[in-house]
C-alpha positions in Angstrom: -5.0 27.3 -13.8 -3.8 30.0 -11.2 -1.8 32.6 -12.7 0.4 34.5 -10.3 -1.6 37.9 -10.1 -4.6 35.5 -9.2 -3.3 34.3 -6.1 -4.8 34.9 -3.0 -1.9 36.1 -1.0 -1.0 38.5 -4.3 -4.1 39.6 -4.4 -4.6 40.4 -0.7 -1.6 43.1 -0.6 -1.8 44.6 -3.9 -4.5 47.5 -2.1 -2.7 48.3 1.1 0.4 50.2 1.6 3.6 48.7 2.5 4.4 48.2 6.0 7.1 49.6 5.0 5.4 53.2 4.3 3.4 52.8 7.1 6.5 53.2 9.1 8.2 55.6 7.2 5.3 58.4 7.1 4.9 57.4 10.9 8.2 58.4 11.5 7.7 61.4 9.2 5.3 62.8 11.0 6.7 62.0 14.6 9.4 64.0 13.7 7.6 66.7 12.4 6.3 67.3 15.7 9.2 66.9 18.0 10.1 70.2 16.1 7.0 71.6 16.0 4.8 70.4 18.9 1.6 72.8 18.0 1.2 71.6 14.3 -2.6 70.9 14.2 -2.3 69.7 10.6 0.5 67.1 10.5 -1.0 66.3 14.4 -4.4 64.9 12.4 -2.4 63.5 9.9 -0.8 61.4 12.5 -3.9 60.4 14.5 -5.8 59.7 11.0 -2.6 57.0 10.4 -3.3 55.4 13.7 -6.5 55.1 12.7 -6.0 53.1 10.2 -3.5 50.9 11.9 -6.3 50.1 14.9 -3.8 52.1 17.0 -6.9 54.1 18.7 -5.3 54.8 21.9 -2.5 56.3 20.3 -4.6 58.2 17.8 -7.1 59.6 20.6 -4.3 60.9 22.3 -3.5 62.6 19.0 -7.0 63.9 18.7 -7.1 65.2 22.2 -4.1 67.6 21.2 -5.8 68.5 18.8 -8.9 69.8 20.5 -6.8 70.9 23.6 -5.7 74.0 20.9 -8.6 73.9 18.8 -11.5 73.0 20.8 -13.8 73.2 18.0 -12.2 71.2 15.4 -14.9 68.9 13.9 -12.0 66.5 12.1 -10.7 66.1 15.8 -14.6 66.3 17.1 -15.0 63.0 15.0 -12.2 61.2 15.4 -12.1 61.1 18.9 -15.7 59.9 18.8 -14.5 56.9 16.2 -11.7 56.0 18.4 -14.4 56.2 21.8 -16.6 53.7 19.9 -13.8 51.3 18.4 -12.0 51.2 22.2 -15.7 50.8 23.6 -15.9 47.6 21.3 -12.9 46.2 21.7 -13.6 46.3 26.0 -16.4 44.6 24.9 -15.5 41.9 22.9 -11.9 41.3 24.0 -10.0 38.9 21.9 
């Protein structure tokens, strides 16, 4: 017998955030930077959310502002690189 915490589509969401979320801190943080353009921190906040959406285009434009004002900032340093390799892949092997 299933029980409904066993079922698969249940089960499937209970570990990811709500779209819901998603779109609220996205717009949290877009706003944060139409007031404040230079903010490094909420800048890599915003890239690192795009990441996890599979918005790397979008997040390596993030990244570059980052490293545009800090040119040696290793969280922007490797994020650009992750977003290089997953839009390398994706030219690759388009869907």
């Amino acid at each position: 017998t299933i029980k409904n915490r066993d079922a698969p589509d249940s089960r499937s969401c209970t570990n990811h955030p709500a779209i819901q979320d998603w779109v609220a801190r996205l717009r949290q943080l877009t706003d944060r930077l139409v007031h404040c353009p230079a903010d490094v921190t909420t800048r890599c906040e915003l890239a690192i959310l795009l990441e996890d959406l599979g918005e790397y285009e979008e997040a390596l434009v993030n990244w570059k502002a980052v490293l545009s004002s800090e040119p040696n900032n290793l969280v922007a340093r490797e994020g650009s690189v992750r977003c290089r390799q997953w839009l390398g892949r994706s030219l690759q092997f388009p869907s």
